[in-house]
MDAnalysis code that builds the backbone (N, CA, C; Angstrom):
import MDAnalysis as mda
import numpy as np

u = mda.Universe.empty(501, n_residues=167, atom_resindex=np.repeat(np.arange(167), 3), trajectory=True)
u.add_TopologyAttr("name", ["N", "CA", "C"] * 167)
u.add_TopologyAttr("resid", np.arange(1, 168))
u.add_TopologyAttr("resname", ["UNK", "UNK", "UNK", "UNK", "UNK", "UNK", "UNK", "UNK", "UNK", "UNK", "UNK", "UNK", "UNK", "UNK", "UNK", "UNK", "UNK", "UNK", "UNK", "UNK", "UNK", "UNK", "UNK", "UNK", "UNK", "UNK", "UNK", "UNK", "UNK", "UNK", "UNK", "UNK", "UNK", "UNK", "UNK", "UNK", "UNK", "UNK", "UNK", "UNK", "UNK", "UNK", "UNK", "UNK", "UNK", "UNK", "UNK", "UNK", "UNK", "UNK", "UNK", "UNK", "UNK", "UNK", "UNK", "UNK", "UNK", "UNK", "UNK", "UNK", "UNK", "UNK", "UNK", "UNK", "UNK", "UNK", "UNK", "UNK", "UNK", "UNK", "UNK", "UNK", "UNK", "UNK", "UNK", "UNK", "UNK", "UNK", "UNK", "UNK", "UNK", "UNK", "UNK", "UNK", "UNK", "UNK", "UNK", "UNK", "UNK", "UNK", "UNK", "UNK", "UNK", "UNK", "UNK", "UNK", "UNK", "UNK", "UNK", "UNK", "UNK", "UNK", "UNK", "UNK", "UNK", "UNK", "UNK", "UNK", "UNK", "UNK", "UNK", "UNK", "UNK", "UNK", "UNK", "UNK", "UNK", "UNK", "UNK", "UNK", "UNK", "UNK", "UNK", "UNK", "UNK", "UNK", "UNK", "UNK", "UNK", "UNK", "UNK", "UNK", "UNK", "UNK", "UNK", "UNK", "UNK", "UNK", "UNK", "UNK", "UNK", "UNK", "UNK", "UNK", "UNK", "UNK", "UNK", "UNK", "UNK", "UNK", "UNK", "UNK", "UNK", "UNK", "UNK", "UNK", "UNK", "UNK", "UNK", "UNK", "UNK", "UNK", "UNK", "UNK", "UNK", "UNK", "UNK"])
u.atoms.positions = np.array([
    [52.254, -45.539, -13.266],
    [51.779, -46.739, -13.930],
    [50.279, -46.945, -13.684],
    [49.779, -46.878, -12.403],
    [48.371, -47.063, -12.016],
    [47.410, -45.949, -12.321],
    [47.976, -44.854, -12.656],
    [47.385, -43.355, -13.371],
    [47.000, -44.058, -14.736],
    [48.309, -44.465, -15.440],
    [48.495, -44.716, -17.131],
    [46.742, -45.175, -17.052],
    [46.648, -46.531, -16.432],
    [46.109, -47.616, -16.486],
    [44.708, -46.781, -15.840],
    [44.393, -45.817, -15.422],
    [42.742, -45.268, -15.348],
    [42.721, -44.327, -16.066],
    [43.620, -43.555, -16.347],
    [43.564, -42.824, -17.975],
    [42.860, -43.658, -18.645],
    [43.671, -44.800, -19.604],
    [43.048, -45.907, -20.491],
    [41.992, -46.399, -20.495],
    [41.925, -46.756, -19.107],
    [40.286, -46.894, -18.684],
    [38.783, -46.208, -18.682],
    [39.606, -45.322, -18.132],
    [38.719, -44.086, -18.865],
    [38.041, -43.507, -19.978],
    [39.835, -43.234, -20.969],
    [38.827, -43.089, -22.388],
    [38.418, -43.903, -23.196],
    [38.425, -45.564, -22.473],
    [37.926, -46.514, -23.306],
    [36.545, -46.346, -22.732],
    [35.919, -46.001, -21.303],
    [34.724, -46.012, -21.208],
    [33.831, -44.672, -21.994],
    [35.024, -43.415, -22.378],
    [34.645, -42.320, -23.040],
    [33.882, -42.594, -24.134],
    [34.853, -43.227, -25.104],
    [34.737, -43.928, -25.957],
    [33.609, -45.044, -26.229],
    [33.644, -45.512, -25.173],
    [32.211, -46.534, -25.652],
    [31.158, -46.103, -25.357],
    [30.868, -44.793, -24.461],
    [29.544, -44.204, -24.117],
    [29.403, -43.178, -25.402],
    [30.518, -42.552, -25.938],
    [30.104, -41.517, -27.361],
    [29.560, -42.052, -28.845],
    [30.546, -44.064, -28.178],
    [29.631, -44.760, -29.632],
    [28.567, -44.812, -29.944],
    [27.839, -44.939, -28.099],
    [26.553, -45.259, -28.304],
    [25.560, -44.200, -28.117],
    [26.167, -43.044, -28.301],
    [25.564, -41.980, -28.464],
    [25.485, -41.700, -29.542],
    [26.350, -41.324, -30.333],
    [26.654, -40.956, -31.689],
    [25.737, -41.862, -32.889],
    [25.407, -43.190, -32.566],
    [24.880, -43.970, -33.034],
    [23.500, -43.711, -32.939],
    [22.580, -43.828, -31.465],
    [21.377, -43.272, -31.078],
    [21.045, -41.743, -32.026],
    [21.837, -41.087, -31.822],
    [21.313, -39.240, -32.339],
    [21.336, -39.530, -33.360],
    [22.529, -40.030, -34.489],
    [22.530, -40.281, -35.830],
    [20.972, -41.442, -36.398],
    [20.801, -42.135, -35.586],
    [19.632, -42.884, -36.508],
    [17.961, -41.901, -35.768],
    [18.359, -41.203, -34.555],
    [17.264, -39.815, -34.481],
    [17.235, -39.385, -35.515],
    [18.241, -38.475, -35.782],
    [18.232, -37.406, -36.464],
    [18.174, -37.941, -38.238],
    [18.274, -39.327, -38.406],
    [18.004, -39.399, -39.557],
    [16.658, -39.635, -39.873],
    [15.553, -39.379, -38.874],
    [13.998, -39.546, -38.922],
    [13.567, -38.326, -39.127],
    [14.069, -37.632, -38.280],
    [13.026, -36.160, -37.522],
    [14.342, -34.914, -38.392],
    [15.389, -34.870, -39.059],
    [16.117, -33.855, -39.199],
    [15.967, -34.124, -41.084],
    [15.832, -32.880, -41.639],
    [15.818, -33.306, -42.946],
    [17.162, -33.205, -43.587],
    [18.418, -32.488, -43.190],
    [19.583, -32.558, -43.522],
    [19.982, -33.573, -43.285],
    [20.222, -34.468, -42.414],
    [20.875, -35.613, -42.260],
    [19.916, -36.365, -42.831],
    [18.921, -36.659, -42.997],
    [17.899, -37.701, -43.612],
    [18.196, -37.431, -45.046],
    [18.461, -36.475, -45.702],
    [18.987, -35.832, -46.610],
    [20.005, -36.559, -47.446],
    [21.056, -36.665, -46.090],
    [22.414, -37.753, -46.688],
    [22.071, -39.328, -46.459],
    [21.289, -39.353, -45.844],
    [21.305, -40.749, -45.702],
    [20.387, -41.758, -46.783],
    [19.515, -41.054, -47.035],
    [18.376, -41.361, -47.906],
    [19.062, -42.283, -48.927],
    [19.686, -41.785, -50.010],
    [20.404, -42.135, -50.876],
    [21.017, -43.604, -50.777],
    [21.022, -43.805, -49.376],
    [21.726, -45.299, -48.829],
    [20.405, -46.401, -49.145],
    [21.380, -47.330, -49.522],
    [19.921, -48.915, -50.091],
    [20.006, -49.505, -48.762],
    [18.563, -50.064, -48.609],
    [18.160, -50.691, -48.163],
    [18.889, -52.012, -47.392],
    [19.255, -52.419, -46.565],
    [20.198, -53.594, -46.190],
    [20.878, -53.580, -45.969],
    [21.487, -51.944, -46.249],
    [22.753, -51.742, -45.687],
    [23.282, -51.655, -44.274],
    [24.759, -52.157, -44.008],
    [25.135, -52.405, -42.822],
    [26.186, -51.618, -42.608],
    [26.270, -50.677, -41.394],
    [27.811, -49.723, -41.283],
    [28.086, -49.890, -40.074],
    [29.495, -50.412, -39.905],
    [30.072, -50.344, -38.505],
    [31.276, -49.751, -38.505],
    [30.881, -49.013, -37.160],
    [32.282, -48.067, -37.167],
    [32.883, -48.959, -35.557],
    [33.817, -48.993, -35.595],
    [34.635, -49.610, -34.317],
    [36.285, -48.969, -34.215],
    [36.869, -49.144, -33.392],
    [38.137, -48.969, -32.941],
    [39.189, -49.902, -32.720],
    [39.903, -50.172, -33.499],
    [41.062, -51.190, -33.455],
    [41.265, -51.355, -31.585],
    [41.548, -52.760, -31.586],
    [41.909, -52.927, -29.986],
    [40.462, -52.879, -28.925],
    [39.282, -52.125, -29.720],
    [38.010, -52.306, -28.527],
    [37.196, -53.283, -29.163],
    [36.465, -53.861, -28.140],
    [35.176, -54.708, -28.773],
    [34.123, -54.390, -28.652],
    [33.764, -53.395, -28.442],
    [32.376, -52.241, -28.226],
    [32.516, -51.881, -29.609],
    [31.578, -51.816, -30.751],
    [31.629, -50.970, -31.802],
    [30.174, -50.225, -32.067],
    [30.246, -49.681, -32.906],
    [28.825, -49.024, -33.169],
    [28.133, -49.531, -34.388],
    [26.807, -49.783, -34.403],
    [26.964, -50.573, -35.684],
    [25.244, -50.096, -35.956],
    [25.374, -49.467, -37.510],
    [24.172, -49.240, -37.794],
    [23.292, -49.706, -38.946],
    [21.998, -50.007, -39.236],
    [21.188, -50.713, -40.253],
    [20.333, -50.006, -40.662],
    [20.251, -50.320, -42.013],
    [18.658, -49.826, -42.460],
    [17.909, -50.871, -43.076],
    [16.721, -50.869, -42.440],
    [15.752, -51.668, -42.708],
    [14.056, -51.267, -42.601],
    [13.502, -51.480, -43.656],
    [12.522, -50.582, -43.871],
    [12.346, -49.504, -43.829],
    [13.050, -48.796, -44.341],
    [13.527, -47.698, -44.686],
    [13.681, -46.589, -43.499],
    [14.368, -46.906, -42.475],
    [14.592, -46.295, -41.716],
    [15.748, -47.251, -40.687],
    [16.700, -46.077, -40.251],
    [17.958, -46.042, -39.730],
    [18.275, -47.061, -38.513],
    [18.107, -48.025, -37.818],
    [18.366, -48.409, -36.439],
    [19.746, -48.510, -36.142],
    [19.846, -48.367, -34.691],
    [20.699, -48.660, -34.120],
    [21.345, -50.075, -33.480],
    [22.331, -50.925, -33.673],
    [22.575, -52.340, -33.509],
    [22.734, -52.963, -34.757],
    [22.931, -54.364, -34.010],
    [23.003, -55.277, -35.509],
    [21.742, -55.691, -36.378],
    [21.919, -55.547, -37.235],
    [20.778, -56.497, -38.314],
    [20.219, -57.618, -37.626],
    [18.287, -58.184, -37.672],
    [17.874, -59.370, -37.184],
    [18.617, -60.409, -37.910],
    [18.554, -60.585, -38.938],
    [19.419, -61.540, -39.437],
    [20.571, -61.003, -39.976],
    [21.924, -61.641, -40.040],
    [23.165, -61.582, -40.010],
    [23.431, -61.727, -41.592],
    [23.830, -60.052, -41.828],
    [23.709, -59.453, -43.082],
    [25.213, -59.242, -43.319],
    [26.358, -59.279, -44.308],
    [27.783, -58.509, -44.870],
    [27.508, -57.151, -44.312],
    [28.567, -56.536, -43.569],
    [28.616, -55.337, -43.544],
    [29.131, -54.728, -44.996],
    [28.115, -53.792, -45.265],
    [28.473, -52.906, -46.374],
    [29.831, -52.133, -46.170],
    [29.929, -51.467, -44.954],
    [30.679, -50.622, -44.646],
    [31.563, -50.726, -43.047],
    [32.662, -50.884, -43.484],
    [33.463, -50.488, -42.085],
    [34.612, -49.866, -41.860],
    [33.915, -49.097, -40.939],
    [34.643, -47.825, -40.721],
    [36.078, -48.007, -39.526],
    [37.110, -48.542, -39.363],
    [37.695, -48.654, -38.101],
    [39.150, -47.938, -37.635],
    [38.687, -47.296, -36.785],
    [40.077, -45.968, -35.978],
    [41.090, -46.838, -36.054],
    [42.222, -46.239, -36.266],
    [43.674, -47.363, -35.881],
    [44.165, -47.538, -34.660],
    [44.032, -46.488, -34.583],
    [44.034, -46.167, -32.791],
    [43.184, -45.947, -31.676],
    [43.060, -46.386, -30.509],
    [42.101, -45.365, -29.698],
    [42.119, -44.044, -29.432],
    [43.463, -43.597, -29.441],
    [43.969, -42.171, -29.147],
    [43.244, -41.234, -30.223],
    [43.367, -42.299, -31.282],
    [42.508, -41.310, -32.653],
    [40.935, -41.261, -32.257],
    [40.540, -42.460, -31.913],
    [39.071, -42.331, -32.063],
    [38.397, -41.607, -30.634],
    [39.993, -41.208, -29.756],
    [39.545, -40.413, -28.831],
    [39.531, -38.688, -28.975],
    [40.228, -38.615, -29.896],
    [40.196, -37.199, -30.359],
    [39.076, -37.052, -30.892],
    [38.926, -37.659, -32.219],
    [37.525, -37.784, -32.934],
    [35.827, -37.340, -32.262],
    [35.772, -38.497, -31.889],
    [34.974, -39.024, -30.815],
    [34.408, -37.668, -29.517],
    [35.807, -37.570, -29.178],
    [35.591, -36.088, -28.090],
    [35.652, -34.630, -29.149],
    [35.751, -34.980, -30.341],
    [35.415, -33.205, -31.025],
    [36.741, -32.291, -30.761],
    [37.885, -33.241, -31.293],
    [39.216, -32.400, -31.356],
    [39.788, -32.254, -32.614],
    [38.916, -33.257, -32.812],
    [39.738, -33.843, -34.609],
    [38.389, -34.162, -35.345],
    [38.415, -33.764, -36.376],
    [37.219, -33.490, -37.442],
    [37.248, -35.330, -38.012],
    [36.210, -35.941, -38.170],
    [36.332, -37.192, -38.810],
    [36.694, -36.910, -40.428],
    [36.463, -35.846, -40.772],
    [37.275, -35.615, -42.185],
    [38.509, -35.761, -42.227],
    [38.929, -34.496, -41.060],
    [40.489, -34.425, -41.180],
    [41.430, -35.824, -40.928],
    [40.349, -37.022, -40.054],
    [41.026, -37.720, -39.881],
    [40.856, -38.934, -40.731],
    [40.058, -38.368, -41.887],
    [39.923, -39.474, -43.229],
    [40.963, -39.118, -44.057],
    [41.284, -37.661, -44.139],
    [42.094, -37.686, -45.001],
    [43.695, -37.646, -44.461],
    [43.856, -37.561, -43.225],
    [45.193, -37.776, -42.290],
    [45.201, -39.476, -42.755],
    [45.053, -40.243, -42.819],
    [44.593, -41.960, -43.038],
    [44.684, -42.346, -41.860],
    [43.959, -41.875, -40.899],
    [43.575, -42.243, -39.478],
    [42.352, -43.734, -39.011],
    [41.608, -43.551, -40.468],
    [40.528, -44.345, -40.470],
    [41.012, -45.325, -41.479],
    [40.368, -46.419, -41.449],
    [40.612, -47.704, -42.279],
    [39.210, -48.191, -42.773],
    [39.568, -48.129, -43.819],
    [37.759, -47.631, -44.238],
    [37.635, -49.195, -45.567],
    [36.748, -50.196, -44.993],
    [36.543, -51.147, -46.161],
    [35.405, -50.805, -46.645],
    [34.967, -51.121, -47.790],
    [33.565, -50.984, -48.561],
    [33.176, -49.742, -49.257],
    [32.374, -49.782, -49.811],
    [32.174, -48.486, -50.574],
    [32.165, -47.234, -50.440],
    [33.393, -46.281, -50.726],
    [33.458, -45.202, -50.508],
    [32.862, -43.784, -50.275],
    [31.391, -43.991, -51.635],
    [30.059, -43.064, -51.376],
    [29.593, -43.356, -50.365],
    [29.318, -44.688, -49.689],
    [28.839, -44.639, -48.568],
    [29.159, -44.108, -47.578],
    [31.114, -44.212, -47.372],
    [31.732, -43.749, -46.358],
    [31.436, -42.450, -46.236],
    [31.388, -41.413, -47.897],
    [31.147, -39.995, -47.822],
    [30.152, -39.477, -47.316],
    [28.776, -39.925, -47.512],
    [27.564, -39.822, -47.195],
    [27.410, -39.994, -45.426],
    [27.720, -40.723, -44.790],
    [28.298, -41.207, -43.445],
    [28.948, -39.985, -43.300],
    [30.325, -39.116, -43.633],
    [30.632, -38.027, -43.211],
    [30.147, -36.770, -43.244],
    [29.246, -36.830, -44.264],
    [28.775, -35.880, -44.202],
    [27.366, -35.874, -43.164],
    [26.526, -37.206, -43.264],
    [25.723, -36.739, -42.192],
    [26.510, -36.729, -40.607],
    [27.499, -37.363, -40.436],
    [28.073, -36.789, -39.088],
    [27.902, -35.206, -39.067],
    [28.580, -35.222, -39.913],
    [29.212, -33.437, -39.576],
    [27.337, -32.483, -39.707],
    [26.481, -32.844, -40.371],
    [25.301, -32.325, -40.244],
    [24.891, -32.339, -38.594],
    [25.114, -33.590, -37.992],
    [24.863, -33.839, -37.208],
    [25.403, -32.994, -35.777],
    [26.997, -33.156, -36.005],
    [27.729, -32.141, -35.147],
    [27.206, -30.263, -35.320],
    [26.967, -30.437, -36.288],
    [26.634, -28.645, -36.313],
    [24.827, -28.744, -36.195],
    [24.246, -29.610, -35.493],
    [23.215, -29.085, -34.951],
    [23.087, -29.613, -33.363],
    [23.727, -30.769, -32.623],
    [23.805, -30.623, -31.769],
    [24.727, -30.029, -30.604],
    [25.892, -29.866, -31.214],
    [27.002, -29.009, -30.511],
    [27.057, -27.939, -30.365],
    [27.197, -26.845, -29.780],
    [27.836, -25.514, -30.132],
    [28.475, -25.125, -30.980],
    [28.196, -23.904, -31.775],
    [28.835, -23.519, -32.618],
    [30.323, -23.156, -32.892],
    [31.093, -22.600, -31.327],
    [32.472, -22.517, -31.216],
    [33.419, -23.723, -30.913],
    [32.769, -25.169, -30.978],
    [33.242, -26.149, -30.572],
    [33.492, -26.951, -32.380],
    [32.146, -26.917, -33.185],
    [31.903, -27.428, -33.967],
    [32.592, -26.610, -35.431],
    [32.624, -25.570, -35.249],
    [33.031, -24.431, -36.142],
    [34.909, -24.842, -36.942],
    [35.768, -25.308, -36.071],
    [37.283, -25.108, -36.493],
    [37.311, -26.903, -36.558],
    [36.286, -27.774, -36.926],
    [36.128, -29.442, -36.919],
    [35.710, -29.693, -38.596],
    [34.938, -28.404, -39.102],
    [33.844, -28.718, -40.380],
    [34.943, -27.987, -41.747],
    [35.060, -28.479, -42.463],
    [35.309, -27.691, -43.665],
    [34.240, -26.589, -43.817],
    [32.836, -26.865, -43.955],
    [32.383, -25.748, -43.973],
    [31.016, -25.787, -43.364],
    [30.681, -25.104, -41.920],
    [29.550, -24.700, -41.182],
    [28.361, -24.205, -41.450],
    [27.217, -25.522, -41.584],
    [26.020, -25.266, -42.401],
    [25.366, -24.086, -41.662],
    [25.542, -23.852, -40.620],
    [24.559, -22.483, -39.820],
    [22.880, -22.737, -39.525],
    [22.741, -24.248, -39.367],
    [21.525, -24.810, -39.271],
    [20.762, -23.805, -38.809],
    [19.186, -23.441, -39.334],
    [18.045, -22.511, -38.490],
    [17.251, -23.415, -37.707],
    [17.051, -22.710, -36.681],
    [16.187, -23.343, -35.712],
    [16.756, -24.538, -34.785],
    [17.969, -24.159, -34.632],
    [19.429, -25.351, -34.117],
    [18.933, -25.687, -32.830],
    [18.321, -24.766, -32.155],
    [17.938, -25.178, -30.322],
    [16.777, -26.513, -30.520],
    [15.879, -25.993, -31.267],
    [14.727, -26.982, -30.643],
    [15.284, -28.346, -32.070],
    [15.469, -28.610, -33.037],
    [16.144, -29.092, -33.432],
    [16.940, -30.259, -32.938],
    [17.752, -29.579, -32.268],
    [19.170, -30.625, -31.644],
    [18.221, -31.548, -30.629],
    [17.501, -30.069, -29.683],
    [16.510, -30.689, -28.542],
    [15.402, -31.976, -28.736],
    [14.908, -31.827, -29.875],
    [14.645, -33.508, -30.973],
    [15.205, -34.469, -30.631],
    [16.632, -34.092, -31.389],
    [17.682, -35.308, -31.654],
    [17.527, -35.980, -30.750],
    [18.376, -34.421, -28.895],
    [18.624, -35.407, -28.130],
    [17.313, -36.251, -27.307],
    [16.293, -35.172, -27.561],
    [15.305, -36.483, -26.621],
    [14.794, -38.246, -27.443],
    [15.378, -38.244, -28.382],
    [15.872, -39.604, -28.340],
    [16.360, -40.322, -27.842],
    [17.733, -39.874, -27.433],
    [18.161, -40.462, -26.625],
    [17.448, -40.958, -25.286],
    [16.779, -40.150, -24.996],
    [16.202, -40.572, -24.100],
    [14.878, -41.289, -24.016],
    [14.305, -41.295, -25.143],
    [12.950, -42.029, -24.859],
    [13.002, -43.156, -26.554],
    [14.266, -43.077, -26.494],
    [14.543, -44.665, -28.201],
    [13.906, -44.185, -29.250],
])
């Protein structure tokens, strides 16, 4: 019982440290990467996307404003365009940890997806841009329908992640 209960604990803290990762690299990489800036571009202005997990109150939540990507909520309190939310944690722990493709688990109906659907697509696809330049290739490879083979993937990703570290 006291195992169950730091399991849970656990991949809820998994889980809320990959949101806020996934969130950080994705509004990087939609500056400095031209594939993912690529998919995102296309997105208007004002738009609001939150992805969260049924049952957590940590979500990830991203904006564009002046034409570029941030991470958090909107200064002023805008309709989310888009929300993206796991049904489960177990799902958004597979996901999340790179077991389960966020495709496979769009089209499994794993995700509960309100608002406009191009958006949602555009959103999957720059994930998955995203996963095949900062992950490994044997991790990222059996997740993608199909593996862009990004050039120049080391210093690249090495971009993304020093975002993370310096905002």
């Amino acid at each position: 019982m006291m195992l169950d209960t730091l399991l849970a604990a656990g991949r809820r803290g998994w889980i809320i440290a990959l949101l806020w990762i996934i969130g950080r690299t994705l509004c990087r990489a939609a500056r400095i990467d031209e594939a993912v800036r690529r998919e995102l571009a296309p997105l208007p202005e004002g738009l609001c996307i939150r992805l969260e997990v049924h049952g957590l109150r940590h979500r990830l939540t991203l904006h564009k404003a002046a034409g570029r990507w941030r991470y958090g909520p909107p200064a002023t309190p805008a309709p989310h365009s888009l929300r993206v939310c796991f049904k489960h944690p177990a799902i958004a722990f597979r996901v999340l940890s790179f077991r389960l493709g966020i495709n496979q688990a769009f089209c499994e109906n794993r995700l509960l997806v309100e608002g406009d659907l191009v958006v949602a697509m555009h959103l999957v696809r720059a994930l998955e841009q995203l996963q095949a330049l900062i992950l490994p290739a044997f991790m990222v490879r059996p997740l993608l329908r199909h593996y862009p083979n990004p050039s120049h993937k080391l210093s690249r990703a090495g971009r993304i992640y020093l975002g993370l570290l310096t905002g």
